[in-house]
mmCIF file of the N, C-alpha and C atoms, coordinates in Angstrom:
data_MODEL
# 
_entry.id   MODEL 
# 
loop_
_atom_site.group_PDB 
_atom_site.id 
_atom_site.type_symbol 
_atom_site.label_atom_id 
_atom_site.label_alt_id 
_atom_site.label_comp_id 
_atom_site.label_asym_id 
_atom_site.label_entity_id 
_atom_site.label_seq_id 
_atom_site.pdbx_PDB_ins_code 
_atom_site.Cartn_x 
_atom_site.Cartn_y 
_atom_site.Cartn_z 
_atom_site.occupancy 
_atom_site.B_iso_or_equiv 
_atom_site.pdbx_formal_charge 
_atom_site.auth_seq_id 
_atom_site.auth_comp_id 
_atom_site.auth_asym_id 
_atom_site.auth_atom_id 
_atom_site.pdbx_PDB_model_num 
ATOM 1   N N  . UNK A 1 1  ? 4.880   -18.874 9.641   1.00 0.00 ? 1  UNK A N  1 
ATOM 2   C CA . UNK A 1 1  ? 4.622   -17.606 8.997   1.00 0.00 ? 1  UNK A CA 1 
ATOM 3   C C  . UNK A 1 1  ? 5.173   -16.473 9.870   1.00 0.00 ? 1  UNK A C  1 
ATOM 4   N N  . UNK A 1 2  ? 6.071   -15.441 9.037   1.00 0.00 ? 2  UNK A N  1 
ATOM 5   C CA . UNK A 1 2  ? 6.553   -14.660 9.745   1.00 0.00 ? 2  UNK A CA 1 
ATOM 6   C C  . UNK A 1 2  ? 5.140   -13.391 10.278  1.00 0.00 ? 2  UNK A C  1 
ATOM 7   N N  . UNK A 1 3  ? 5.160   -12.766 11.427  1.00 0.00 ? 3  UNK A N  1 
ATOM 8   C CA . UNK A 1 3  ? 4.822   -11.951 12.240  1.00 0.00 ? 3  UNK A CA 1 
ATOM 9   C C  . UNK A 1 3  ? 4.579   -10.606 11.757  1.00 0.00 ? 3  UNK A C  1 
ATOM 10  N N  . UNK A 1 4  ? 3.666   -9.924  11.236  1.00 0.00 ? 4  UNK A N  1 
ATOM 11  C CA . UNK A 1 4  ? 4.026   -8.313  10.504  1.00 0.00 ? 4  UNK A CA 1 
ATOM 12  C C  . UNK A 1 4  ? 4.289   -7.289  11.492  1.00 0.00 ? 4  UNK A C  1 
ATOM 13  N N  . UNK A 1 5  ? 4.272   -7.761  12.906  1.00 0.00 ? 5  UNK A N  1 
ATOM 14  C CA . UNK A 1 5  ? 4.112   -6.876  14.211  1.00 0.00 ? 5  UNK A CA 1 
ATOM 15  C C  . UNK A 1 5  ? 5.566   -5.940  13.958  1.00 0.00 ? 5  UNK A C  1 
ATOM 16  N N  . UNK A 1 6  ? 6.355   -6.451  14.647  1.00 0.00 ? 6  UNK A N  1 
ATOM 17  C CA . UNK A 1 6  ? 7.435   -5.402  14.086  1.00 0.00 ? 6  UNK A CA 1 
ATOM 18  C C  . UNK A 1 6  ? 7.622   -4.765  12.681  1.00 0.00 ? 6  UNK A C  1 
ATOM 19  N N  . UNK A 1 7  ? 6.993   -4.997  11.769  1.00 0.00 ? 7  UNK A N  1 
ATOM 20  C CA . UNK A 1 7  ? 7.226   -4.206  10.767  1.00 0.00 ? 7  UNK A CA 1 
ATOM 21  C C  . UNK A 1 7  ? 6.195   -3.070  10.982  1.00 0.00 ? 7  UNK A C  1 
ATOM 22  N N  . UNK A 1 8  ? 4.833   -3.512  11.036  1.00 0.00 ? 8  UNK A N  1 
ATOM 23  C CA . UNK A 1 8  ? 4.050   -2.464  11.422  1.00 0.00 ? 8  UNK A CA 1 
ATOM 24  C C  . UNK A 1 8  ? 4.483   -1.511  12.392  1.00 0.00 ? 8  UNK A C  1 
ATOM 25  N N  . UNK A 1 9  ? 4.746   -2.208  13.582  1.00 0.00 ? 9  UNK A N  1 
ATOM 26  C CA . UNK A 1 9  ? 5.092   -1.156  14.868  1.00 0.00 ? 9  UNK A CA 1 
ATOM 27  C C  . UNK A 1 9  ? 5.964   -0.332  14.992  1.00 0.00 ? 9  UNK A C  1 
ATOM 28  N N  . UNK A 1 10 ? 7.302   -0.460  13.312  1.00 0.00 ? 10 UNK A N  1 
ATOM 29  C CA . UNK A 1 10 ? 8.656   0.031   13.447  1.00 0.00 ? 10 UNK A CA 1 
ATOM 30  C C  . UNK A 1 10 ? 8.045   1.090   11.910  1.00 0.00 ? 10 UNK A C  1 
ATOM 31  N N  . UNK A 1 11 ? 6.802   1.172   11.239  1.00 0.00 ? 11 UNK A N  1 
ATOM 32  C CA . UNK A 1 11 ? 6.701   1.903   10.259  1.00 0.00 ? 11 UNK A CA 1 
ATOM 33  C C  . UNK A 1 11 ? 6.312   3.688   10.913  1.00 0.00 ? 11 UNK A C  1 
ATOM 34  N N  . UNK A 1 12 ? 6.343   4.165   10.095  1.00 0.00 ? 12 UNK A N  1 
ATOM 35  C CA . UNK A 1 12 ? 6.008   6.062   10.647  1.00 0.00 ? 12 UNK A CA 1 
ATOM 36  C C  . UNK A 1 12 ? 4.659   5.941   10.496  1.00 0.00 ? 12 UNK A C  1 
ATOM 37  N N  . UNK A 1 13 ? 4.216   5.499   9.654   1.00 0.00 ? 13 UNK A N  1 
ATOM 38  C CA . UNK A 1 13 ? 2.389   5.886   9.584   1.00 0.00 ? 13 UNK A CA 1 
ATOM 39  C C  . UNK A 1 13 ? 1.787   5.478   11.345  1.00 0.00 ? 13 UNK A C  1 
ATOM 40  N N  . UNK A 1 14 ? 2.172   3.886   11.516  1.00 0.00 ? 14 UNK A N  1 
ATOM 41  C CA . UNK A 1 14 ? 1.693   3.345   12.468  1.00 0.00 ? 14 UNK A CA 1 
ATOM 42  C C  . UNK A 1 14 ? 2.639   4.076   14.082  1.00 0.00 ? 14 UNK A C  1 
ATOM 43  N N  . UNK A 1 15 ? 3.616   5.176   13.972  1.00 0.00 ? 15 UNK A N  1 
ATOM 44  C CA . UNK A 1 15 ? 4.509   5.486   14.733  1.00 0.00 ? 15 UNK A CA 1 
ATOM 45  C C  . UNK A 1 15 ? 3.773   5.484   16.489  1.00 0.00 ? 15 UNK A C  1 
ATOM 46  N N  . UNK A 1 16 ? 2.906   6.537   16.391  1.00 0.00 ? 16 UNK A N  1 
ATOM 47  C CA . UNK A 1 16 ? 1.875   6.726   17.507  1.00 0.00 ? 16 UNK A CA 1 
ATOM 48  C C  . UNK A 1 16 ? 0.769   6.356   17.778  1.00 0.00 ? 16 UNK A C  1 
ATOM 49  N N  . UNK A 1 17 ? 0.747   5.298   16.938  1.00 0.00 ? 17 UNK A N  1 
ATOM 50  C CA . UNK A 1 17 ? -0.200  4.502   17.460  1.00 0.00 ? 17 UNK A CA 1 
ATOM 51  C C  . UNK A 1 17 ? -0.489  3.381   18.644  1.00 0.00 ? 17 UNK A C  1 
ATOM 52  N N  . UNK A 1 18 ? -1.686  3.164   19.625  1.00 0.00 ? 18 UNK A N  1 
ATOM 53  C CA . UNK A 1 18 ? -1.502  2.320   20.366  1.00 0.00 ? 18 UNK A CA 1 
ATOM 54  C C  . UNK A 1 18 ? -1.554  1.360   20.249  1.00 0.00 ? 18 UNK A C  1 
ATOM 55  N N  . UNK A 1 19 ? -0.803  0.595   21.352  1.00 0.00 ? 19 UNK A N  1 
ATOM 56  C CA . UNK A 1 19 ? -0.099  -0.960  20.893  1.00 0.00 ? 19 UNK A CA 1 
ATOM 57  C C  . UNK A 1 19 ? -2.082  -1.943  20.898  1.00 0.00 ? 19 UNK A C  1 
ATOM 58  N N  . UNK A 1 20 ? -3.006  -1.788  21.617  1.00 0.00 ? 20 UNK A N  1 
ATOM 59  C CA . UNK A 1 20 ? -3.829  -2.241  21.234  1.00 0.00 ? 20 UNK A CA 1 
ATOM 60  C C  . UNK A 1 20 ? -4.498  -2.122  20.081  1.00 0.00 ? 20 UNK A C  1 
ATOM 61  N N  . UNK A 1 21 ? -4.344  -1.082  19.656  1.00 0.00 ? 21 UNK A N  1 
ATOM 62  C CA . UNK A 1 21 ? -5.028  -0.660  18.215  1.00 0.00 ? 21 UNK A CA 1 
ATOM 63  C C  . UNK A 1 21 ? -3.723  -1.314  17.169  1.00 0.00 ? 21 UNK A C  1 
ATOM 64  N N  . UNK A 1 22 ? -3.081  -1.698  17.288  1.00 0.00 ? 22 UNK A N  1 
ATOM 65  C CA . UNK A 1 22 ? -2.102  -2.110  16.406  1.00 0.00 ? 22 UNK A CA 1 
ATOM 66  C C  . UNK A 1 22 ? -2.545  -3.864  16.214  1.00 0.00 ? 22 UNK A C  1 
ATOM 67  N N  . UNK A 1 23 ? -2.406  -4.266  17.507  1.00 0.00 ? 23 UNK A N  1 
ATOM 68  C CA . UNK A 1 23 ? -2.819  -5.837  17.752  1.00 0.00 ? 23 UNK A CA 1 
ATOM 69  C C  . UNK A 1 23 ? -4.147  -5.784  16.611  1.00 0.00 ? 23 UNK A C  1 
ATOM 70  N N  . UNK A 1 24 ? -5.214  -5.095  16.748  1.00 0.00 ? 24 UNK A N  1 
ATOM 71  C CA . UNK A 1 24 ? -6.747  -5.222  16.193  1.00 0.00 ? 24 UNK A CA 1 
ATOM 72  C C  . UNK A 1 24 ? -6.576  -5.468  14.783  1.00 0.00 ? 24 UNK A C  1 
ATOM 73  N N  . UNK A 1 25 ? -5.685  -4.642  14.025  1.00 0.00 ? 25 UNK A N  1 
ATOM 74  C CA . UNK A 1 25 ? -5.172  -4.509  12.699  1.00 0.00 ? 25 UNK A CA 1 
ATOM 75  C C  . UNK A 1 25 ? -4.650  -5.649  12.608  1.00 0.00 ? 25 UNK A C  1 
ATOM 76  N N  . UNK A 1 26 ? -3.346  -6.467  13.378  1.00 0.00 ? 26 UNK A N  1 
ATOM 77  C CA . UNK A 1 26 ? -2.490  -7.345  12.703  1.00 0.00 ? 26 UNK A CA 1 
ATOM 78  C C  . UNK A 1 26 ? -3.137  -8.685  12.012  1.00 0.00 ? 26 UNK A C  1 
ATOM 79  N N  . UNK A 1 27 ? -4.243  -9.142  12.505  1.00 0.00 ? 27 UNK A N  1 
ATOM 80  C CA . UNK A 1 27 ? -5.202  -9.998  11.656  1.00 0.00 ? 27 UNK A CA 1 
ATOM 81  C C  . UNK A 1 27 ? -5.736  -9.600  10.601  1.00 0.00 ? 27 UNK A C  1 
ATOM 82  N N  . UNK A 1 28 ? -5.793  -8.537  10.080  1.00 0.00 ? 28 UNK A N  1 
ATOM 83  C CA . UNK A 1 28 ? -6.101  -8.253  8.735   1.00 0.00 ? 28 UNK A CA 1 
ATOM 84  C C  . UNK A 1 28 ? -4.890  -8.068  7.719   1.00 0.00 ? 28 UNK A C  1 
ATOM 85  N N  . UNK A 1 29 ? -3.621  -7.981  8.254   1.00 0.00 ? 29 UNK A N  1 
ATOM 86  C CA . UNK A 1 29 ? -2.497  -7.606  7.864   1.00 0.00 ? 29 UNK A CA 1 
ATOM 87  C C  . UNK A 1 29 ? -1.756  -9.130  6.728   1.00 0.00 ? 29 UNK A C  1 
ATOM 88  N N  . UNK A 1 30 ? -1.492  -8.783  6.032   1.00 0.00 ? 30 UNK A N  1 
ATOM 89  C CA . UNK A 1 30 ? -1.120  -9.929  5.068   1.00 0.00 ? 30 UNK A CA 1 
ATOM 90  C C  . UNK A 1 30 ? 0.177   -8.889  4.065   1.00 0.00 ? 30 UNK A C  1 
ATOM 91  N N  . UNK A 1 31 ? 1.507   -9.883  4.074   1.00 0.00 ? 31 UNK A N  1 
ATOM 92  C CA . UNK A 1 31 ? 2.281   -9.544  2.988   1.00 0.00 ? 31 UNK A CA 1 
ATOM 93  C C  . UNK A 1 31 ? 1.975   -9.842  1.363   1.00 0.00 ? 31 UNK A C  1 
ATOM 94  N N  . UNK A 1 32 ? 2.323   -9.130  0.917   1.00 0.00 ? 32 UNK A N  1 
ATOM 95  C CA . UNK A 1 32 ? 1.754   -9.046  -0.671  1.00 0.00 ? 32 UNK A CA 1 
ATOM 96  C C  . UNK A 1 32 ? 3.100   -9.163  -1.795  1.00 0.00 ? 32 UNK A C  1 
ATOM 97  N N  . UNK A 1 33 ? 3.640   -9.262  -2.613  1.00 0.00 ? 33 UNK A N  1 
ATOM 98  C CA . UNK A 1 33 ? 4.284   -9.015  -3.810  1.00 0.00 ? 33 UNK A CA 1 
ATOM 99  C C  . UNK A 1 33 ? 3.787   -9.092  -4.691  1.00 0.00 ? 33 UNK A C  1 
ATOM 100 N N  . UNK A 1 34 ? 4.092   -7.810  -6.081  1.00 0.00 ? 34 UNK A N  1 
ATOM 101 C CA . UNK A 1 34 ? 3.094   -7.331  -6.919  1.00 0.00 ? 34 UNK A CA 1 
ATOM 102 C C  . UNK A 1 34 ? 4.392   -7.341  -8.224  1.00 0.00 ? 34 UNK A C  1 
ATOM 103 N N  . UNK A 1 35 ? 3.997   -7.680  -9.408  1.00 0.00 ? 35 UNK A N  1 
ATOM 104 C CA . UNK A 1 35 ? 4.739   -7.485  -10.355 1.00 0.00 ? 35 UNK A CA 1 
ATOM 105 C C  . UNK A 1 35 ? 4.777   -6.363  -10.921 1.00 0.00 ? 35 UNK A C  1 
ATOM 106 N N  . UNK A 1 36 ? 6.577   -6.014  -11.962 1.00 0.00 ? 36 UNK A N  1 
ATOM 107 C CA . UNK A 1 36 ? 6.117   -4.484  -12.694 1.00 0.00 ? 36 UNK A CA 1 
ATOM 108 C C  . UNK A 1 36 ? 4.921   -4.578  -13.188 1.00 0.00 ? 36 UNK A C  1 
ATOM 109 N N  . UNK A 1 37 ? 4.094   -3.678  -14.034 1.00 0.00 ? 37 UNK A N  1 
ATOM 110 C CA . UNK A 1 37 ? 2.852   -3.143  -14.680 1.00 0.00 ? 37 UNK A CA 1 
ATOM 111 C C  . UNK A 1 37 ? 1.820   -3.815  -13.841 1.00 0.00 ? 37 UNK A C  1 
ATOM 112 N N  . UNK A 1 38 ? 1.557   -4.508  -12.635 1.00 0.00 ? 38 UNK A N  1 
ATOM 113 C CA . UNK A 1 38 ? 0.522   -4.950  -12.067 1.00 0.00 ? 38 UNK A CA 1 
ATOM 114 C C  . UNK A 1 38 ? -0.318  -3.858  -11.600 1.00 0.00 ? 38 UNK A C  1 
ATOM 115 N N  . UNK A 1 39 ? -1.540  -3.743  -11.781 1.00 0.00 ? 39 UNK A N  1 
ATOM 116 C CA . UNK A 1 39 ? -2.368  -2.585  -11.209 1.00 0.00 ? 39 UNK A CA 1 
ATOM 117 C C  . UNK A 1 39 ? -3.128  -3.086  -10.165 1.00 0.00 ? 39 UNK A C  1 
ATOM 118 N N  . UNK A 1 40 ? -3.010  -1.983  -8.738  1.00 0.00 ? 40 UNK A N  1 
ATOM 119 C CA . UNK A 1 40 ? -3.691  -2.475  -7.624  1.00 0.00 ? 40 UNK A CA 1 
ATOM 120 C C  . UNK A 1 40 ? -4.928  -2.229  -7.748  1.00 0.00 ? 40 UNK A C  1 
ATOM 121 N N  . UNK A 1 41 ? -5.681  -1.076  -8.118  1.00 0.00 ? 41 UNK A N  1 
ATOM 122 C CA . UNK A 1 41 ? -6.865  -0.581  -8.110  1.00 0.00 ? 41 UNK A CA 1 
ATOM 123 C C  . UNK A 1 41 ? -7.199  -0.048  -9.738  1.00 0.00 ? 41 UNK A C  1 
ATOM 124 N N  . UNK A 1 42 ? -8.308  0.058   -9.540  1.00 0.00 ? 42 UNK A N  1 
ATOM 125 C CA . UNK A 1 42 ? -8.851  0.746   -10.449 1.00 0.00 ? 42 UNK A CA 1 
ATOM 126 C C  . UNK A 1 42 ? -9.789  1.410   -10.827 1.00 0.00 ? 42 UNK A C  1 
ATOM 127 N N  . UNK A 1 43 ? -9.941  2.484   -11.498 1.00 0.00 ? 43 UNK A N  1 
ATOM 128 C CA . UNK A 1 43 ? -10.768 3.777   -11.303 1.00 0.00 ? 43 UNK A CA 1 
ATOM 129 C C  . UNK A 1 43 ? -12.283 2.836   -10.980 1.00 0.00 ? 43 UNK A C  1 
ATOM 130 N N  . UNK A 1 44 ? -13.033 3.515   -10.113 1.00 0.00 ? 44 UNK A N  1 
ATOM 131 C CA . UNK A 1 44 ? -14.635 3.164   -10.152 1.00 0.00 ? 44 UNK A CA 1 
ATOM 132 C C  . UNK A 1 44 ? -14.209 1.731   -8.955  1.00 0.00 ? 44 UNK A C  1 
ATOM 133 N N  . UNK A 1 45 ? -13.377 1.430   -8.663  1.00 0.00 ? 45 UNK A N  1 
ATOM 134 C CA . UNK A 1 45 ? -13.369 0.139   -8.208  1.00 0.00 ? 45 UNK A CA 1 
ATOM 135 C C  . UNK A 1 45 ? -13.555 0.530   -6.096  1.00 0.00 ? 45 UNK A C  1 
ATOM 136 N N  . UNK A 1 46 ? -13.911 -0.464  -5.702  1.00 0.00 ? 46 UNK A N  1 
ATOM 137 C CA . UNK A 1 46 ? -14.465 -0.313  -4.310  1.00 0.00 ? 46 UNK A CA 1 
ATOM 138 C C  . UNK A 1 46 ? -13.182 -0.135  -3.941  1.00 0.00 ? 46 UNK A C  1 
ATOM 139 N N  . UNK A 1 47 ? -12.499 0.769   -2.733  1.00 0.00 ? 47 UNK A N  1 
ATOM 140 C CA . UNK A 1 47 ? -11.053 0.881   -2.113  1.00 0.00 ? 47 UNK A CA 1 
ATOM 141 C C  . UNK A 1 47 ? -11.154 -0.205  -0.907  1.00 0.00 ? 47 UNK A C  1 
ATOM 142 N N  . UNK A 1 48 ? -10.871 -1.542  -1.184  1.00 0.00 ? 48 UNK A N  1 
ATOM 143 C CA . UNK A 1 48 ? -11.225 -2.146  0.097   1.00 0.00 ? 48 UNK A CA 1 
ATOM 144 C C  . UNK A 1 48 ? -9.794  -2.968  0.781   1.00 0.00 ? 48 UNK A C  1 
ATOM 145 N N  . UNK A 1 49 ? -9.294  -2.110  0.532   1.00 0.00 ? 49 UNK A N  1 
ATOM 146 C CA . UNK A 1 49 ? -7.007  -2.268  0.846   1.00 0.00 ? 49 UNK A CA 1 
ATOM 147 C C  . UNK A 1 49 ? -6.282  -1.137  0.919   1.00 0.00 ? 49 UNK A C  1 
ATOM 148 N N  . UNK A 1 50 ? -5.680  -1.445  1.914   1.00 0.00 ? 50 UNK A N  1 
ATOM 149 C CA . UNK A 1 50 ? -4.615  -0.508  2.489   1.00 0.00 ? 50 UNK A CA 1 
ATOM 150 C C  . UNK A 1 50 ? -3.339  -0.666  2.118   1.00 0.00 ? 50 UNK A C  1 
ATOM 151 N N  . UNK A 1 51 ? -2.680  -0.491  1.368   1.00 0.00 ? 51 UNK A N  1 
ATOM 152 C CA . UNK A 1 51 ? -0.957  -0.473  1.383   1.00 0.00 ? 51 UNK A CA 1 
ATOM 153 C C  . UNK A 1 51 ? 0.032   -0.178  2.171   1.00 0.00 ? 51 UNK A C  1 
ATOM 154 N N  . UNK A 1 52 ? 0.938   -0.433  2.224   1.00 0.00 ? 52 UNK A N  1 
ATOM 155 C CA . UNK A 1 52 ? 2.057   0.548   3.548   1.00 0.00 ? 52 UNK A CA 1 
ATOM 156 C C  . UNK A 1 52 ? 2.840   -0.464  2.017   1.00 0.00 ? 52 UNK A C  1 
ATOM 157 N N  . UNK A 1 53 ? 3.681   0.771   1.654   1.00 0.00 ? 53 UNK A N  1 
ATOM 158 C CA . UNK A 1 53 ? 4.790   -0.062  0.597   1.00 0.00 ? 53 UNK A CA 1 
ATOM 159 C C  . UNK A 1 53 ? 6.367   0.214   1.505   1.00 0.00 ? 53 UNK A C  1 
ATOM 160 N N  . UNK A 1 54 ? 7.103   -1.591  1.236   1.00 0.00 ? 54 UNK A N  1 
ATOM 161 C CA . UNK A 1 54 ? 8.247   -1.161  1.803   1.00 0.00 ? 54 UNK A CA 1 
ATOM 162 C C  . UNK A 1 54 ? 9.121   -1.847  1.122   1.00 0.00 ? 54 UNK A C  1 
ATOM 163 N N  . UNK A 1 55 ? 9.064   -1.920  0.169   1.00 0.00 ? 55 UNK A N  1 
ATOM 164 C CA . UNK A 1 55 ? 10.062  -2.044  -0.694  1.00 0.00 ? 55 UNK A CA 1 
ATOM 165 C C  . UNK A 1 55 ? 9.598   -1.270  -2.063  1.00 0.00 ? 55 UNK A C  1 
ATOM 166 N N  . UNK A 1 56 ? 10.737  -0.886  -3.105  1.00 0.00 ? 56 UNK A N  1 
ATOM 167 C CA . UNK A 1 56 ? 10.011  -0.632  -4.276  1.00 0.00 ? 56 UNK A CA 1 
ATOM 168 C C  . UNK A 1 56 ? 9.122   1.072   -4.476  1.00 0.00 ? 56 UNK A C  1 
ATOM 169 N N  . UNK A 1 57 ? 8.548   0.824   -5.885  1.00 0.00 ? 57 UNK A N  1 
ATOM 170 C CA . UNK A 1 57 ? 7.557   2.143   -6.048  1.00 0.00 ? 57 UNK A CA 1 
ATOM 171 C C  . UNK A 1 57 ? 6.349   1.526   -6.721  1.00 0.00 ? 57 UNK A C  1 
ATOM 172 N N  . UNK A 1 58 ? 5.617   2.492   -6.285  1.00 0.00 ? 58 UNK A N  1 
ATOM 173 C CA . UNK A 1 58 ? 4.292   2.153   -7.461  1.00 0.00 ? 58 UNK A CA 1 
ATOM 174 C C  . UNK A 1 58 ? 3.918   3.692   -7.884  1.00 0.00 ? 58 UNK A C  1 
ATOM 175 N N  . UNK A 1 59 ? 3.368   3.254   -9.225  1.00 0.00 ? 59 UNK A N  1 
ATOM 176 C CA . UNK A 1 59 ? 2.896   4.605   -9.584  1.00 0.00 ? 59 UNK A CA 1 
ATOM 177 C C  . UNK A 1 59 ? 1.485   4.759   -9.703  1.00 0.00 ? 59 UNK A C  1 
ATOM 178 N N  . UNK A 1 60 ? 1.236   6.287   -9.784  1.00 0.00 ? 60 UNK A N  1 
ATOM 179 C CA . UNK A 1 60 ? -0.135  6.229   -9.472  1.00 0.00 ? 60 UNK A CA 1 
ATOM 180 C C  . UNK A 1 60 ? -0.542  7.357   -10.636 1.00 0.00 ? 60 UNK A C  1 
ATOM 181 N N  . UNK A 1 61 ? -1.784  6.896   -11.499 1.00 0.00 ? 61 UNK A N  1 
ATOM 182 C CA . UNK A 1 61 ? -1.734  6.997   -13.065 1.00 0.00 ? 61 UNK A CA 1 
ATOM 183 C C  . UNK A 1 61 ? -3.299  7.446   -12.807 1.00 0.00 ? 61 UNK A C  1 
ATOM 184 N N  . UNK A 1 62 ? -3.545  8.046   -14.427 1.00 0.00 ? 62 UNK A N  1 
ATOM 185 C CA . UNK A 1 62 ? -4.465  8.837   -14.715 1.00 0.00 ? 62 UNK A CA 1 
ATOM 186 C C  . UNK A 1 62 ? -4.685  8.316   -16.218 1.00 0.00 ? 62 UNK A C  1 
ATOM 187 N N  . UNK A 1 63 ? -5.855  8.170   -16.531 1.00 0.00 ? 63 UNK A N  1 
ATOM 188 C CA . UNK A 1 63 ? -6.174  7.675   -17.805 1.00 0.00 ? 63 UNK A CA 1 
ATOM 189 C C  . UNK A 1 63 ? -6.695  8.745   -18.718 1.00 0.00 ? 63 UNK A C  1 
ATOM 190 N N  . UNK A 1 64 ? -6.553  9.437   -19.978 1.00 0.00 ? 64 UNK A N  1 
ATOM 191 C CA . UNK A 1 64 ? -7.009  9.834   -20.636 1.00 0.00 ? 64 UNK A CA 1 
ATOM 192 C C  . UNK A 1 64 ? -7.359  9.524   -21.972 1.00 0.00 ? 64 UNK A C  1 
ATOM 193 N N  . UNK A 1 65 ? -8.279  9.228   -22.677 1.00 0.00 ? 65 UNK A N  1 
ATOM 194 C CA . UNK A 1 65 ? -8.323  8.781   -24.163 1.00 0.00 ? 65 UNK A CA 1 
ATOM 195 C C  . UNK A 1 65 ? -7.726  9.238   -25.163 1.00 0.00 ? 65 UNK A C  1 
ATOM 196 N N  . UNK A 1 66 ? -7.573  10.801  -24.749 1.00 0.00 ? 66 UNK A N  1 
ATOM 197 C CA . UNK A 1 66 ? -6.471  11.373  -25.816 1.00 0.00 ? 66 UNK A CA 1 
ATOM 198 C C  . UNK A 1 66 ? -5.189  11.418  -25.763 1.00 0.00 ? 66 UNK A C  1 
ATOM 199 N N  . UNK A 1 67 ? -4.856  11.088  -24.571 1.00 0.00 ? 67 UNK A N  1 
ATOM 200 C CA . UNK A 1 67 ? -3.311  11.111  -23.936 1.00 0.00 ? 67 UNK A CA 1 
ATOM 201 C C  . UNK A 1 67 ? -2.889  9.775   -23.475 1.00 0.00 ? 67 UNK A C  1 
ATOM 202 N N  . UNK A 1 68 ? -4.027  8.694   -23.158 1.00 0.00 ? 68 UNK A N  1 
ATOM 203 C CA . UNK A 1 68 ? -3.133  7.549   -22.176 1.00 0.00 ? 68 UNK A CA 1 
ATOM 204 C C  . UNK A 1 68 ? -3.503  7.875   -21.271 1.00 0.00 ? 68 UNK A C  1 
ATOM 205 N N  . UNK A 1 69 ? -2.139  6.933   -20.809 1.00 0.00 ? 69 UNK A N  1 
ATOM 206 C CA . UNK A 1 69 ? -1.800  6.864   -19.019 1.00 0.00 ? 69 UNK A CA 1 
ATOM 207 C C  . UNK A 1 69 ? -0.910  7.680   -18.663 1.00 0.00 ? 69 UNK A C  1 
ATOM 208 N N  . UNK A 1 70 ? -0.751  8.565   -17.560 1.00 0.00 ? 70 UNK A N  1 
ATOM 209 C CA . UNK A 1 70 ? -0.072  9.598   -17.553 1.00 0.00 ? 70 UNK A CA 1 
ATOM 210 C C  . UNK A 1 70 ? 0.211   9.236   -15.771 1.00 0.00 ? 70 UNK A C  1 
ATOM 211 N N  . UNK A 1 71 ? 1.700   9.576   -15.315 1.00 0.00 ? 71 UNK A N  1 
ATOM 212 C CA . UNK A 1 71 ? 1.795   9.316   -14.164 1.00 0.00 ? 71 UNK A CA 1 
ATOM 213 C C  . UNK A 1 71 ? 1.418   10.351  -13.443 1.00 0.00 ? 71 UNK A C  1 
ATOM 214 N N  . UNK A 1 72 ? 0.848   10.687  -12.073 1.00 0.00 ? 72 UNK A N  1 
ATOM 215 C CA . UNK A 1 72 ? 0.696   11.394  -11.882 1.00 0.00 ? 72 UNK A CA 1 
ATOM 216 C C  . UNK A 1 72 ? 1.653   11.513  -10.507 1.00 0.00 ? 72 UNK A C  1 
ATOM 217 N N  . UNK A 1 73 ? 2.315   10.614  -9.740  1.00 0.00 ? 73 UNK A N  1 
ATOM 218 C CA . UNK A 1 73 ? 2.578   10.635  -8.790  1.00 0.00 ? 73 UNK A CA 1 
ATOM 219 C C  . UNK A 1 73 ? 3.347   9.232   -8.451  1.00 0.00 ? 73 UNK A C  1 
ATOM 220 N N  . UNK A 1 74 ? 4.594   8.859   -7.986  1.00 0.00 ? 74 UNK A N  1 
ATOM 221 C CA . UNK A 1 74 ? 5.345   8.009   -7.823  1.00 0.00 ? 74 UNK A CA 1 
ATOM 222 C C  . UNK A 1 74 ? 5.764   7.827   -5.991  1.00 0.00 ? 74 UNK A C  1 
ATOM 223 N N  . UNK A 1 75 ? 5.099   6.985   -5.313  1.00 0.00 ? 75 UNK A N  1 
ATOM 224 C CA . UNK A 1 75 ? 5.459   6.387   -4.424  1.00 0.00 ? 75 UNK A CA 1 
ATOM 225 C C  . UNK A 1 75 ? 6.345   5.394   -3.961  1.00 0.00 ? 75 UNK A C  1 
ATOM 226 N N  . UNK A 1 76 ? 7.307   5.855   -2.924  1.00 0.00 ? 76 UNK A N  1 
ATOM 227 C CA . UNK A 1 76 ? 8.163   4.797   -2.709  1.00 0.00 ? 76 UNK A CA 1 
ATOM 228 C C  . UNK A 1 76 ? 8.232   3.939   -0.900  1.00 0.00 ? 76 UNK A C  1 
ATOM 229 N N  . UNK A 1 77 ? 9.195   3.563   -0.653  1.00 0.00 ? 77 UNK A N  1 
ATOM 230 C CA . UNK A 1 77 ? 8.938   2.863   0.485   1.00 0.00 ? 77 UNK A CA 1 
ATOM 231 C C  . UNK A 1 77 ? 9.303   3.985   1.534   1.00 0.00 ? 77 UNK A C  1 
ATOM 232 N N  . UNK A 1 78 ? 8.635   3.537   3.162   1.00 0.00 ? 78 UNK A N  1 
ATOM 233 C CA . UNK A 1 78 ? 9.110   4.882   3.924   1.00 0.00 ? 78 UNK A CA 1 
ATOM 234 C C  . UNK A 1 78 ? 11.312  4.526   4.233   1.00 0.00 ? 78 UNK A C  1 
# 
């Protein structure tokens, strides 16, 4: 299994961060792939995941009954 250390350690979020506090994280750290229309979260739902996206976009949507789904905001990789 490949290593997420250099990806983490080479991302901007994680830029200044210390290398021990980085190690603490990498055991929770797991690669993911998500299909188009897959939804990560959802309204009311517990936030118990972190993303760092590096490939790709996801969008980030708003539900209304009279309108739908409405994007509100489009994320991409750093």
């Amino acid at each position: 299994m490949e290593s997420l250390e250099p990806i983490l350690a080479a991302h901007p979020f994680f830029k200044d961060l210390p290398r021990r506090h980085l190690e603490l994280l990498l055991p929770c750290a797991s690669r993911q792939t998500f299909q188009a229309g897959q939804f990560l979260c959802r309204e009311n739902e517990e936030a118990d995941r972190f993303y760092l996206i590096l490939h790709g976009k996801v969008a980030v949507e708003i539900f209304s009954a009279r309108r739908g789904p409405t994007t509100i905001q489009t994320l991409g990789a750093w």
